[in-house]
mmCIF file as Biopython writes it, N, C-alpha, C and O atoms, coordinates in Angstrom:
data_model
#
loop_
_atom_site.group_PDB
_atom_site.id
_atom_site.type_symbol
_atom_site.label_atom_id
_atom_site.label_alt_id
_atom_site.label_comp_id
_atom_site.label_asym_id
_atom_site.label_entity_id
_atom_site.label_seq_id
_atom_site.pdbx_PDB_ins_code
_atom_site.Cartn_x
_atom_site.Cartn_y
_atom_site.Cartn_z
_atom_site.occupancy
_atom_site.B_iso_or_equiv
_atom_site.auth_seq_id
_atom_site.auth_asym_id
_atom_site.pdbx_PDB_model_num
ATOM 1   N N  . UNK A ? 1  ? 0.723   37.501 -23.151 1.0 0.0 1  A 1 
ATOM 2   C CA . UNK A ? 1  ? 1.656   38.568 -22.856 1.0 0.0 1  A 1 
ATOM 3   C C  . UNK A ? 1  ? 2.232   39.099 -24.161 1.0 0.0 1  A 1 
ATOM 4   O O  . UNK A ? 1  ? 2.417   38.294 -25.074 1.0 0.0 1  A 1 
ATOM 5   N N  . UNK A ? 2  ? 2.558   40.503 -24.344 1.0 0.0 2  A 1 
ATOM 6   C CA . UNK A ? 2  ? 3.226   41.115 -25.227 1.0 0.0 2  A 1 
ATOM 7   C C  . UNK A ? 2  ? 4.534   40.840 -25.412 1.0 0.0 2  A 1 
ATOM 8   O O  . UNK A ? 2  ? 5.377   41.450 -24.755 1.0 0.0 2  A 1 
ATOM 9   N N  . UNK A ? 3  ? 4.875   39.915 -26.304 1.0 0.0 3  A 1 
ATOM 10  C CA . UNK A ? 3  ? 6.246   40.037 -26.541 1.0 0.0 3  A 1 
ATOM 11  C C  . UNK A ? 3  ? 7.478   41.069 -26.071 1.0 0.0 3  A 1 
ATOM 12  O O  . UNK A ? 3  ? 8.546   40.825 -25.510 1.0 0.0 3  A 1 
ATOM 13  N N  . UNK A ? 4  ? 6.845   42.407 -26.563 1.0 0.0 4  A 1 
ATOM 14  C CA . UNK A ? 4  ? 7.748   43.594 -26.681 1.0 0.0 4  A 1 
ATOM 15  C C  . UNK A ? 4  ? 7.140   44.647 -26.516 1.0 0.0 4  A 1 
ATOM 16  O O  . UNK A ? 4  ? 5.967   44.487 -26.854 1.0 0.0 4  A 1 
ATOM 17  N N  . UNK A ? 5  ? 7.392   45.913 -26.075 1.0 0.0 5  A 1 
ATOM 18  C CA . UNK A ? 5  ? 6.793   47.113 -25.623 1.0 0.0 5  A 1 
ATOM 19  C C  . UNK A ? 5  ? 6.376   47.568 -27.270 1.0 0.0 5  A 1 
ATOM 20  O O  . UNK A ? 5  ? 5.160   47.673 -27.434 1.0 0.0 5  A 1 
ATOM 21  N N  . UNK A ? 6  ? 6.949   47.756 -28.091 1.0 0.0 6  A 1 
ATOM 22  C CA . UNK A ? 6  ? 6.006   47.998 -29.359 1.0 0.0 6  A 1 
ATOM 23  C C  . UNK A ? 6  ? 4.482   46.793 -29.564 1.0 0.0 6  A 1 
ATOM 24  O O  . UNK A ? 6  ? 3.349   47.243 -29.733 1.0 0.0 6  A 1 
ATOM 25  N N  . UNK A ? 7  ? 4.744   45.464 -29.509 1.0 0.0 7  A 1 
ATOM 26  C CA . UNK A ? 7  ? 3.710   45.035 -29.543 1.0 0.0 7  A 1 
ATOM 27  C C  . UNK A ? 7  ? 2.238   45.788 -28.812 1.0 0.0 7  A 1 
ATOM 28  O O  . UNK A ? 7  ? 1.270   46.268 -29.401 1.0 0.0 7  A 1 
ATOM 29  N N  . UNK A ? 8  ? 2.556   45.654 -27.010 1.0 0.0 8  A 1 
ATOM 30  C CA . UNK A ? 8  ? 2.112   46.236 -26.325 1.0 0.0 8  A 1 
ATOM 31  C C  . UNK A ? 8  ? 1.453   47.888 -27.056 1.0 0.0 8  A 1 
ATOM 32  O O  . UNK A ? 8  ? 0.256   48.177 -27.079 1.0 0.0 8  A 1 
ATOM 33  N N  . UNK A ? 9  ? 2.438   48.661 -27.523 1.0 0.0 9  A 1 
ATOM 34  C CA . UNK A ? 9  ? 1.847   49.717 -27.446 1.0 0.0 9  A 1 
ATOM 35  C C  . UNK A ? 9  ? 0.603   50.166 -28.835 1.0 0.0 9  A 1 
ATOM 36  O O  . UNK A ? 9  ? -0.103  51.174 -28.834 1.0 0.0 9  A 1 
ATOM 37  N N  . UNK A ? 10 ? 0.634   49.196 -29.803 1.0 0.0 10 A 1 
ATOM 38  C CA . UNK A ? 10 ? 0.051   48.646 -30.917 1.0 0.0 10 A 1 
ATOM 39  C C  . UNK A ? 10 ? -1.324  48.561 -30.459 1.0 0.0 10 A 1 
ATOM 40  O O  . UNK A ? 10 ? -2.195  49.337 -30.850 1.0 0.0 10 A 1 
ATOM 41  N N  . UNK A ? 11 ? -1.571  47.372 -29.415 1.0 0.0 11 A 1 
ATOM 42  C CA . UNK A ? 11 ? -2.774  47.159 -29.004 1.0 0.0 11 A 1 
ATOM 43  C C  . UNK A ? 11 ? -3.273  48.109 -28.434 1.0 0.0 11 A 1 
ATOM 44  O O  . UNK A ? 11 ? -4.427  48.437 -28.710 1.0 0.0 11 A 1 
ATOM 45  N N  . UNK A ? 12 ? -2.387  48.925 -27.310 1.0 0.0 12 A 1 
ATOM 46  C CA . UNK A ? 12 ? -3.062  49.951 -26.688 1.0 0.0 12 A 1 
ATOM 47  C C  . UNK A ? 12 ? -4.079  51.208 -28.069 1.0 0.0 12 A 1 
ATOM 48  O O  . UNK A ? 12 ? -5.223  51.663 -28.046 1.0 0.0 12 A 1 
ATOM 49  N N  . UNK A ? 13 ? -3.175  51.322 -28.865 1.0 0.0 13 A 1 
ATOM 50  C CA . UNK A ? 13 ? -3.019  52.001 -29.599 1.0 0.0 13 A 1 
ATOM 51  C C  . UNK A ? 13 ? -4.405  51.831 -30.559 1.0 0.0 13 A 1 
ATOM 52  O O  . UNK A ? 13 ? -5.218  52.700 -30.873 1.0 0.0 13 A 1 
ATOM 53  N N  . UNK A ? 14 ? -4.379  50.511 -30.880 1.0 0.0 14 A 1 
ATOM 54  C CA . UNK A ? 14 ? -5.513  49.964 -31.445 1.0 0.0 14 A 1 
ATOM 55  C C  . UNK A ? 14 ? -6.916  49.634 -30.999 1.0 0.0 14 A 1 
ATOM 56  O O  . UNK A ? 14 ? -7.849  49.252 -31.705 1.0 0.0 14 A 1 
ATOM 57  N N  . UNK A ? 15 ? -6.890  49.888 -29.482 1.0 0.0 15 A 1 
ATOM 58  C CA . UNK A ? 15 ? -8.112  49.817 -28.951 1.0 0.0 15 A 1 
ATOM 59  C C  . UNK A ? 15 ? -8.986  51.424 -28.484 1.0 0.0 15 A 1 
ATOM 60  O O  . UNK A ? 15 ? -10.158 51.797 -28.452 1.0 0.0 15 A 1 
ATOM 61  N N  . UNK A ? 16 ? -7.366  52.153 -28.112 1.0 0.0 16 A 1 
ATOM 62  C CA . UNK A ? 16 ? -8.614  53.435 -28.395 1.0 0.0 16 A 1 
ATOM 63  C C  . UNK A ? 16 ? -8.908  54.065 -30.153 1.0 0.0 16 A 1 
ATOM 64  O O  . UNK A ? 16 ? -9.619  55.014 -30.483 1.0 0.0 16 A 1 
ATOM 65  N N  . UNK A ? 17 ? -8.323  53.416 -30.780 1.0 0.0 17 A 1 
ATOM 66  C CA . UNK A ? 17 ? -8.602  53.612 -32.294 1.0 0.0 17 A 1 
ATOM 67  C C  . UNK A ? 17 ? -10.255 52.763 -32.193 1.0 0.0 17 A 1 
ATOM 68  O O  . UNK A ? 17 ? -11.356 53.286 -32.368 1.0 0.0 17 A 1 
ATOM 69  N N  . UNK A ? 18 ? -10.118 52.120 -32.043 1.0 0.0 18 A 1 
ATOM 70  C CA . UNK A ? 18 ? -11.722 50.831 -31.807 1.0 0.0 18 A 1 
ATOM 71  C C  . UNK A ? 18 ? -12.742 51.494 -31.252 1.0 0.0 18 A 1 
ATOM 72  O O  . UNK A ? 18 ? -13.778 51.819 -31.832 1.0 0.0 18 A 1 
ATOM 73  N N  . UNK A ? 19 ? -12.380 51.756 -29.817 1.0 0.0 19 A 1 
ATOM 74  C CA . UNK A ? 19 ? -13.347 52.977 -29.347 1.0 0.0 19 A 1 
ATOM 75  C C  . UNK A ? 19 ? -13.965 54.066 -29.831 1.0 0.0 19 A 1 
ATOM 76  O O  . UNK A ? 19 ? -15.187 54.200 -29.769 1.0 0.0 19 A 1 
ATOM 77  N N  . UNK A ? 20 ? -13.052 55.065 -30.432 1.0 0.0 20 A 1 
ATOM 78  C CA . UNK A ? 20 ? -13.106 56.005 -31.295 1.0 0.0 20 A 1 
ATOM 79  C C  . UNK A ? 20 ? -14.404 55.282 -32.698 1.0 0.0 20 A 1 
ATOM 80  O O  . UNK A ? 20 ? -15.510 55.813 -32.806 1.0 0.0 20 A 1 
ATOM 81  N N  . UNK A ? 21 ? -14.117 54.445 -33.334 1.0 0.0 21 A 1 
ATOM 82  C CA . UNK A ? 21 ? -14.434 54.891 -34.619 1.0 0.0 21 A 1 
ATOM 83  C C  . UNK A ? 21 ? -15.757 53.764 -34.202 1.0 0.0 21 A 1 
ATOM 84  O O  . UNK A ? 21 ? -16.531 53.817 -35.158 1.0 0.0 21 A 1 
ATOM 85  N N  . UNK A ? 22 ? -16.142 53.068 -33.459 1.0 0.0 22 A 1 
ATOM 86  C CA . UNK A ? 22 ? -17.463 52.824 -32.417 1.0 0.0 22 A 1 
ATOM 87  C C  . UNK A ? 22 ? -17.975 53.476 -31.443 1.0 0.0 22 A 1 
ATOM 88  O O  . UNK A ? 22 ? -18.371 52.835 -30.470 1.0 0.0 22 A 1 
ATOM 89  N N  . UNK A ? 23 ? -18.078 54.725 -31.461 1.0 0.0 23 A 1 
ATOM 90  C CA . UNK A ? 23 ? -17.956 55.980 -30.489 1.0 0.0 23 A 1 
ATOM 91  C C  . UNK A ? 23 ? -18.595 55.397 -29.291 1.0 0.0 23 A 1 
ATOM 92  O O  . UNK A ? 23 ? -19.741 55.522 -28.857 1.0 0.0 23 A 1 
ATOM 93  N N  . UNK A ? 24 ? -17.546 54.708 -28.849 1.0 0.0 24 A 1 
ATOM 94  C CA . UNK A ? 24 ? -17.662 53.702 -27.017 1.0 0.0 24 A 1 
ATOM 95  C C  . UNK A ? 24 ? -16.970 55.018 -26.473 1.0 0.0 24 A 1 
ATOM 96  O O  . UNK A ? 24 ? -16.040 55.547 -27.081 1.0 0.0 24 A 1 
ATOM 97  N N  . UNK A ? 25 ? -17.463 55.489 -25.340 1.0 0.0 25 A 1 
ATOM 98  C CA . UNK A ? 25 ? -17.002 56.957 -24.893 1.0 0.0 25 A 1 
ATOM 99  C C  . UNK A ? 25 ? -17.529 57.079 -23.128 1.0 0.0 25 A 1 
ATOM 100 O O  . UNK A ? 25 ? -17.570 58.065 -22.392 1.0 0.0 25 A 1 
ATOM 101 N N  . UNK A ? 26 ? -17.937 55.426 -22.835 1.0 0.0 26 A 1 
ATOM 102 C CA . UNK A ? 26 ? -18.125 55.335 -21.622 1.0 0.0 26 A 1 
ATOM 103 C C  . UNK A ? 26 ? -18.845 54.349 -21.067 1.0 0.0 26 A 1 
ATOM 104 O O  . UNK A ? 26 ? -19.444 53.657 -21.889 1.0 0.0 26 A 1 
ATOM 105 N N  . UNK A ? 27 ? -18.990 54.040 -19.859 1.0 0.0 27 A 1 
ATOM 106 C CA . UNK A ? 27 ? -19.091 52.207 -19.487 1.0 0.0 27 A 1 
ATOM 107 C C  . UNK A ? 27 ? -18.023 51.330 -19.754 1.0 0.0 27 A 1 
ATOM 108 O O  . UNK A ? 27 ? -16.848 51.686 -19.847 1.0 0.0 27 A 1 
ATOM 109 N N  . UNK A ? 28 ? -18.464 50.119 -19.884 1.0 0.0 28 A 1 
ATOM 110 C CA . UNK A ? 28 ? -17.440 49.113 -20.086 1.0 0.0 28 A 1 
ATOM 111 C C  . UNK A ? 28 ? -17.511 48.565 -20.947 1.0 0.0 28 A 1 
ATOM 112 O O  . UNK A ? 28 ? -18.524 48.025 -21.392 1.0 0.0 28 A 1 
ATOM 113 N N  . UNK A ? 29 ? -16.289 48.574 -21.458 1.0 0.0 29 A 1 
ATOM 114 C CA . UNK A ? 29 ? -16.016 47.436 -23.008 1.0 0.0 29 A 1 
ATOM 115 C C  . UNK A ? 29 ? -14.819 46.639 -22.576 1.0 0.0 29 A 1 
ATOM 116 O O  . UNK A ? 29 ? -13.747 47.029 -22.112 1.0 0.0 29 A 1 
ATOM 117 N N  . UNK A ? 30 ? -15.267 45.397 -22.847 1.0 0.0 30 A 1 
ATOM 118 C CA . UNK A ? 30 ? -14.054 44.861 -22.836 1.0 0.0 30 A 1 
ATOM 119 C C  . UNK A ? 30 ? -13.044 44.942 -24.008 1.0 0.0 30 A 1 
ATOM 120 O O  . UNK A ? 30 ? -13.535 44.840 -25.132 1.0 0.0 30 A 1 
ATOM 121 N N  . UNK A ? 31 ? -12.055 45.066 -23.934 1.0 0.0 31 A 1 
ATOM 122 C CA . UNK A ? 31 ? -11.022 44.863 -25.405 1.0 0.0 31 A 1 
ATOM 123 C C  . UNK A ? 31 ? -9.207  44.180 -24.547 1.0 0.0 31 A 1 
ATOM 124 O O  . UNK A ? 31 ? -8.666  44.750 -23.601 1.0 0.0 31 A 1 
ATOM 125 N N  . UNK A ? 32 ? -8.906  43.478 -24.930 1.0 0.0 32 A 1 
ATOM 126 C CA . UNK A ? 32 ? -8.022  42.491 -24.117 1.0 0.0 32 A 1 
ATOM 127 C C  . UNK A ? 32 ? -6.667  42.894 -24.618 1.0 0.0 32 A 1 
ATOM 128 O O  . UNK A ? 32 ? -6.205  42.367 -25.630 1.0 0.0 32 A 1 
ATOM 129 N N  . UNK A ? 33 ? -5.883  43.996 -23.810 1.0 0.0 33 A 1 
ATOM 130 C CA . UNK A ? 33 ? -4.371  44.301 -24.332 1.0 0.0 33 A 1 
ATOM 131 C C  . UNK A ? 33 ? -3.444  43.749 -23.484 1.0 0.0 33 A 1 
ATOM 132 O O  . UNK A ? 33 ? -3.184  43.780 -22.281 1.0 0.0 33 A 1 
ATOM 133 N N  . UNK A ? 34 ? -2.954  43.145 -24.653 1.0 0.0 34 A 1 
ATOM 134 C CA . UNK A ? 34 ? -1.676  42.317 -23.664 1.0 0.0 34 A 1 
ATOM 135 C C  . UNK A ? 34 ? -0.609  43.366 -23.789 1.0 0.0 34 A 1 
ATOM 136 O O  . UNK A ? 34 ? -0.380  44.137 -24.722 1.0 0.0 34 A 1 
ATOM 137 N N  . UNK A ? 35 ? 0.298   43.138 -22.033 1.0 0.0 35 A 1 
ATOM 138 C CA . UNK A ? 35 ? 1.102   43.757 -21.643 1.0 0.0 35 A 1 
ATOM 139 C C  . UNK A ? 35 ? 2.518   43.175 -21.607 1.0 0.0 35 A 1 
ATOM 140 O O  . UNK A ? 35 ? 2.563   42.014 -21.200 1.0 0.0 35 A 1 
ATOM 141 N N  . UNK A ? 36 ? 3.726   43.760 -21.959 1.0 0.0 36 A 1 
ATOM 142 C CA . UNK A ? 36 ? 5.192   42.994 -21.671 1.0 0.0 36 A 1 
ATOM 143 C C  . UNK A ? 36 ? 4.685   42.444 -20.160 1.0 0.0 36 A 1 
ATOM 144 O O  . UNK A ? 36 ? 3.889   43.098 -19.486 1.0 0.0 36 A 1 
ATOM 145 N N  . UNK A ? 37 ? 5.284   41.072 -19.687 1.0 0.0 37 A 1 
ATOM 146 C CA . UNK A ? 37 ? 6.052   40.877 -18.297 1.0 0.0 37 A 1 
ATOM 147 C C  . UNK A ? 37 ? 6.493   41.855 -17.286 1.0 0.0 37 A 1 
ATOM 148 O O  . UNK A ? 37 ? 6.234   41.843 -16.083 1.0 0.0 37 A 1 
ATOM 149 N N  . UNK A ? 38 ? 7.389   42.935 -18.133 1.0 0.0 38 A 1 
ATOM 150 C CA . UNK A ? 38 ? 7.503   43.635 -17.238 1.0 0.0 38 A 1 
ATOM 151 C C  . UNK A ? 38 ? 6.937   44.434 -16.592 1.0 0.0 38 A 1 
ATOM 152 O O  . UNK A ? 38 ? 7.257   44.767 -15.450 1.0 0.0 38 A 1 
ATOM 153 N N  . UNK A ? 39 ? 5.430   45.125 -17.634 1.0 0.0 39 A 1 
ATOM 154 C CA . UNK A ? 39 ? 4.795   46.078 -17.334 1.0 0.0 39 A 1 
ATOM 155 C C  . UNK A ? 39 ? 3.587   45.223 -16.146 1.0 0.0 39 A 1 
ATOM 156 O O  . UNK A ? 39 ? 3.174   45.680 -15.080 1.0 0.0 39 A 1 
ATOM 157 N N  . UNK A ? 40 ? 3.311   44.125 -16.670 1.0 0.0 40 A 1 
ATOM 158 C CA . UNK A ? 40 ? 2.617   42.948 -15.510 1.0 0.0 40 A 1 
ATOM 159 C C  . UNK A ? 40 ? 3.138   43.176 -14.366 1.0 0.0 40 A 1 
ATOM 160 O O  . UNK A ? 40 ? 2.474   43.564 -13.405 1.0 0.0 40 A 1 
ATOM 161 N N  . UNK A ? 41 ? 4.495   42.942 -14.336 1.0 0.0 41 A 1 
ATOM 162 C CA . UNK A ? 41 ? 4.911   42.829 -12.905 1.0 0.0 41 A 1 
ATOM 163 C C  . UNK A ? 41 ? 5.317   44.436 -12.093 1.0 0.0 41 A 1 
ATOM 164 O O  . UNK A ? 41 ? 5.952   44.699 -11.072 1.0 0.0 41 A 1 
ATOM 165 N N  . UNK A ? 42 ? 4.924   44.904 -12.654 1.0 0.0 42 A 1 
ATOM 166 C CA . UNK A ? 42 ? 4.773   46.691 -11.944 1.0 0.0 42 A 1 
ATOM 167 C C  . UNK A ? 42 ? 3.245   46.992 -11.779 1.0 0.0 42 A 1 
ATOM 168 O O  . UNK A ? 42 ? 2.710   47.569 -10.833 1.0 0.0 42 A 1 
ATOM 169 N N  . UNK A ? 43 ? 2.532   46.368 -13.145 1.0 0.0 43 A 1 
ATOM 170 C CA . UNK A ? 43 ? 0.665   46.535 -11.984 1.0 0.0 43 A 1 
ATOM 171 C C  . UNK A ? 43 ? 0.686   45.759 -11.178 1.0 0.0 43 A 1 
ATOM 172 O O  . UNK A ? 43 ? 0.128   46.204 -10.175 1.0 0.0 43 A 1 
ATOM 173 N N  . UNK A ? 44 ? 1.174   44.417 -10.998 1.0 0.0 44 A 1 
ATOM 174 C CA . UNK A ? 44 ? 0.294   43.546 -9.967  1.0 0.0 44 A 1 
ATOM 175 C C  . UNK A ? 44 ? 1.101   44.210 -8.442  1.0 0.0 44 A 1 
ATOM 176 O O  . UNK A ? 44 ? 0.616   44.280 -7.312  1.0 0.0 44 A 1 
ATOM 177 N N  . UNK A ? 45 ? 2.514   44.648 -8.933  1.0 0.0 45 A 1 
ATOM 178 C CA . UNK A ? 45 ? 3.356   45.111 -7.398  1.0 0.0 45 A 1 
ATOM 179 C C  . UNK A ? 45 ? 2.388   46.774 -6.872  1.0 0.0 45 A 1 
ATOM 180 O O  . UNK A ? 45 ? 2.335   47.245 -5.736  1.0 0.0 45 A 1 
ATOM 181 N N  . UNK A ? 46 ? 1.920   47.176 -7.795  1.0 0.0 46 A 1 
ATOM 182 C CA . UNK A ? 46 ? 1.327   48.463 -7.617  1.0 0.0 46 A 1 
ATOM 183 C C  . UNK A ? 46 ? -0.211  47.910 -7.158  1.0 0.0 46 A 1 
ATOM 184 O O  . UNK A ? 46 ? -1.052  48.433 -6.426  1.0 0.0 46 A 1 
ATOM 185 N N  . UNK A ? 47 ? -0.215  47.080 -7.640  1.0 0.0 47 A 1 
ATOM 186 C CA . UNK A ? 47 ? -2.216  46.969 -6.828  1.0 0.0 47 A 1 
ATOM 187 C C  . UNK A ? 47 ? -1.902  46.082 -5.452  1.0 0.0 47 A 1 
ATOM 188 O O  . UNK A ? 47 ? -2.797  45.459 -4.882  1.0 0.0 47 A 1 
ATOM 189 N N  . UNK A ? 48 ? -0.297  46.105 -4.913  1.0 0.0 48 A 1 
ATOM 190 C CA . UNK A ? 48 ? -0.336  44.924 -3.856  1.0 0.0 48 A 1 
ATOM 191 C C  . UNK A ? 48 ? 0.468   44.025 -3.658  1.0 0.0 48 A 1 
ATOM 192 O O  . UNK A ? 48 ? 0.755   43.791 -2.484  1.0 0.0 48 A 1 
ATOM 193 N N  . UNK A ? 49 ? 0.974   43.379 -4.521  1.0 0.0 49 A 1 
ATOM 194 C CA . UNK A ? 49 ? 1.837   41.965 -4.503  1.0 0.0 49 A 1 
ATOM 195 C C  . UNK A ? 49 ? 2.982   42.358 -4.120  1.0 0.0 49 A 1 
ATOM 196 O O  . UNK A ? 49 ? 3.429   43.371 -4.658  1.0 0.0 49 A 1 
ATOM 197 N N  . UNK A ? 50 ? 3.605   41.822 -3.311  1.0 0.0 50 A 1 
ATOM 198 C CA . UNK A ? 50 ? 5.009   41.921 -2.979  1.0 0.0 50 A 1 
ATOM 199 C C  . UNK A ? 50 ? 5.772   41.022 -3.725  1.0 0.0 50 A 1 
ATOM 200 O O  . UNK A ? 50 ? 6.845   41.504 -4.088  1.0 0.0 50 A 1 
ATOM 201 N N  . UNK A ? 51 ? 5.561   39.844 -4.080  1.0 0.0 51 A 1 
ATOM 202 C CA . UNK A ? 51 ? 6.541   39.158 -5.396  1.0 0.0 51 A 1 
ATOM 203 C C  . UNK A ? 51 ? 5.492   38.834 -6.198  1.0 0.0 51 A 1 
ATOM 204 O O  . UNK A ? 51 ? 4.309   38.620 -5.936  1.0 0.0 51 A 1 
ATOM 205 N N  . UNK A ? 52 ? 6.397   38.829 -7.700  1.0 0.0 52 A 1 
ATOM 206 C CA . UNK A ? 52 ? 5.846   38.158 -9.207  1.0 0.0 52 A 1 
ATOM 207 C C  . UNK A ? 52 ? 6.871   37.788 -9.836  1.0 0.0 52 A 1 
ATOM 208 O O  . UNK A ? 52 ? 7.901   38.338 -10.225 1.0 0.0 52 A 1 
ATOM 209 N N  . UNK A ? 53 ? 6.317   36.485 -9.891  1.0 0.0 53 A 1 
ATOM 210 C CA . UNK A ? 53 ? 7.633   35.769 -10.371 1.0 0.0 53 A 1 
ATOM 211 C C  . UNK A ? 53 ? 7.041   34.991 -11.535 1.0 0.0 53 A 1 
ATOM 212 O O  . UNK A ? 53 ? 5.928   34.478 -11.416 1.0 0.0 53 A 1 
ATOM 213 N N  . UNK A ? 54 ? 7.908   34.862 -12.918 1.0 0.0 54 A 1 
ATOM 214 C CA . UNK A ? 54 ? 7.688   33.880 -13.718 1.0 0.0 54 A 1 
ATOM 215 C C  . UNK A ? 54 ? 7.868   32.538 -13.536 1.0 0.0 54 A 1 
ATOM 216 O O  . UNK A ? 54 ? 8.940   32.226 -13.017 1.0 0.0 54 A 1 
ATOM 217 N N  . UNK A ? 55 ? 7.176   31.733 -13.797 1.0 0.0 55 A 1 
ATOM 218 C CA . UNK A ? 55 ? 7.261   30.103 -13.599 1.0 0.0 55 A 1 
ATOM 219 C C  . UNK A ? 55 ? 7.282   29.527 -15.132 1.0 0.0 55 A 1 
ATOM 220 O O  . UNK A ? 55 ? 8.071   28.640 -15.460 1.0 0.0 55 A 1 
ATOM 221 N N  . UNK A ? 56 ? 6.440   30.051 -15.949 1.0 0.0 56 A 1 
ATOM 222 C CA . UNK A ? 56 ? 6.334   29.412 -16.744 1.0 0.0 56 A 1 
ATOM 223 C C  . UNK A ? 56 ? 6.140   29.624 -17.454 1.0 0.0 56 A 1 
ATOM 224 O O  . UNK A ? 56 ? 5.217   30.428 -17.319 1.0 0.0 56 A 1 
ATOM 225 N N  . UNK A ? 57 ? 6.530   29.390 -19.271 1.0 0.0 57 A 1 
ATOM 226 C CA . UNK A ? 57 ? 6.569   30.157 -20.763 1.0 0.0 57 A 1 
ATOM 227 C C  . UNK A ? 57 ? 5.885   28.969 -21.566 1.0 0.0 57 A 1 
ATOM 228 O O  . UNK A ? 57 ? 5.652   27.860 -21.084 1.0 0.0 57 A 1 
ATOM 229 N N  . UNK A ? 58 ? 5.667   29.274 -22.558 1.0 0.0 58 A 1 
ATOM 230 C CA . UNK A ? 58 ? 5.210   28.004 -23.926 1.0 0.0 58 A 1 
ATOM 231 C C  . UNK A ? 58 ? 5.101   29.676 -24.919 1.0 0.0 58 A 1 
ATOM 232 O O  . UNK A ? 58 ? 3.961   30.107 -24.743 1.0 0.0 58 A 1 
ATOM 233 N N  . UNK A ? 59 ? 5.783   30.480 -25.683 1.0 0.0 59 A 1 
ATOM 234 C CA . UNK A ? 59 ? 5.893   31.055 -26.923 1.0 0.0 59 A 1 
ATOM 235 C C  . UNK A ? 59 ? 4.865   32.571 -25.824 1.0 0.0 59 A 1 
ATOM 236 O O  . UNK A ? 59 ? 5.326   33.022 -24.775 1.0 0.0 59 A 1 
ATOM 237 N N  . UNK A ? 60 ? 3.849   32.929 -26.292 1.0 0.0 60 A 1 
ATOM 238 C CA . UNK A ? 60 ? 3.266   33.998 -25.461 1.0 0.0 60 A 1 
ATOM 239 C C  . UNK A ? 60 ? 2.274   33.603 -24.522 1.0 0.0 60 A 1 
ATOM 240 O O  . UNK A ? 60 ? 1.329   34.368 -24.328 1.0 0.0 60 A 1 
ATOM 241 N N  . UNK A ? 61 ? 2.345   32.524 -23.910 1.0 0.0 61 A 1 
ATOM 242 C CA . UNK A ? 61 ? 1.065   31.906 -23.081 1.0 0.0 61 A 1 
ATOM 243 C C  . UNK A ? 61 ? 2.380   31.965 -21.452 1.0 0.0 61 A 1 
ATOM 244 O O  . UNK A ? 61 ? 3.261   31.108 -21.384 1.0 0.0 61 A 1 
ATOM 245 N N  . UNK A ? 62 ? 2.293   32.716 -20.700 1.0 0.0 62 A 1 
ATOM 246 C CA . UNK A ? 62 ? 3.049   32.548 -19.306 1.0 0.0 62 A 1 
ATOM 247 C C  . UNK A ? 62 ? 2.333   32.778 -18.011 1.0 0.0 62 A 1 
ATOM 248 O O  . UNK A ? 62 ? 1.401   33.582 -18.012 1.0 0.0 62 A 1 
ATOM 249 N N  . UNK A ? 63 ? 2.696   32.104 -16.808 1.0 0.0 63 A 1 
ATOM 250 C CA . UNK A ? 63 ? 2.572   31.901 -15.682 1.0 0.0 63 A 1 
ATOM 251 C C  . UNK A ? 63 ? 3.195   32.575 -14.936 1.0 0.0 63 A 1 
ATOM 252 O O  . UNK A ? 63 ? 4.396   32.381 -14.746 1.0 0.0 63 A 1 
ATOM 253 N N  . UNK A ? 64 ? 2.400   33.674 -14.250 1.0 0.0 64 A 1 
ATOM 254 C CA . UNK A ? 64 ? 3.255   34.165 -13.012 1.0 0.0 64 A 1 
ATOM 255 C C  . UNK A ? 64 ? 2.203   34.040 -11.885 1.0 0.0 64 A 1 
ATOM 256 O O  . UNK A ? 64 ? 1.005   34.318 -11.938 1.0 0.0 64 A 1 
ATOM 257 N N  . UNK A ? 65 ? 3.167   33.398 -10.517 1.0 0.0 65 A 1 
ATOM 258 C CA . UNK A ? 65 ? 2.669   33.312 -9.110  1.0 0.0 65 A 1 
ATOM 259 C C  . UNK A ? 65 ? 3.064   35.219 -8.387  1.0 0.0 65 A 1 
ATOM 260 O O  . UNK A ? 65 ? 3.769   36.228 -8.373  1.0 0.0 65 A 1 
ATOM 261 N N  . UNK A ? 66 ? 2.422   34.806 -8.128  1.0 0.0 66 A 1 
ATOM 262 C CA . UNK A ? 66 ? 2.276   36.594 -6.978  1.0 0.0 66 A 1 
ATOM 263 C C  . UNK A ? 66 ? 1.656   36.004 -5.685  1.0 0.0 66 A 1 
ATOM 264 O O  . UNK A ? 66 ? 0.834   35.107 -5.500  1.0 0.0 66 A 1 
ATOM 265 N N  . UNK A ? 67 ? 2.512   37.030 -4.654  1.0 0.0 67 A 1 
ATOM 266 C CA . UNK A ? 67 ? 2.675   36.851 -3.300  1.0 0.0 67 A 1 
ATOM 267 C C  . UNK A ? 67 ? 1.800   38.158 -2.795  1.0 0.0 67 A 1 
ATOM 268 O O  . UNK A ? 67 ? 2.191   39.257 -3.187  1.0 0.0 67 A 1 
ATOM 269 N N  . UNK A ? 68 ? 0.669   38.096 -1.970  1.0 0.0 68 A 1 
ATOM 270 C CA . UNK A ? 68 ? 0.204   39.180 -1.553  1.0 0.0 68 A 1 
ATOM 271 C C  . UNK A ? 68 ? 0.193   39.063 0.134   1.0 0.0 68 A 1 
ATOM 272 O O  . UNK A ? 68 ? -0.222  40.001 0.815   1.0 0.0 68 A 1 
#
C-alpha cells in the first residue's frame, strides 16, 4: 500500500511514463501501483464490497477483510 496520495500518484505517474517510452500502447502489461488504503477501500466498495476493514499493518505490507 501507498503510504500517501503523493506516493501513490508517483507510481501512477511513473508507469504511464514506462509505457510511453516502451511504446506499450495496448494489451496487457502488468506494472504494480500501489494505492493509499483509502483509495483501496473505495475500489473494492465500488466493484461490490459492502465492508473493508483493516486488520492488519507491519510498515507498508496490510490486511484488509472485505464483506461481499
Amino acid at each position: 500500500m501507498a503510504p500517501d496520495q503523493e506516493y501513490e500518484d508517483f507510481y501512477f505517474a511513473e508507469n504511464k511514463r514506462f509505457r510511453k517510452e516502451h511504446g506499450i500502447t495496448e494489451g496487457f502489461y502488468h506494472y504494480d501501483t500501489p494505492c493509499t488504503i483509502e483509495n483501496q477501500k473505495k475500489m473494492l466498495i465500488k466493484a461490490g464490497f459492502t465492508k473493508v476493514e483493516k486488520v492488519w499493518q507491519i510498515e507498508g505490507t496490510i490486511i484488509l477483510v472485505c464483506d461481499k
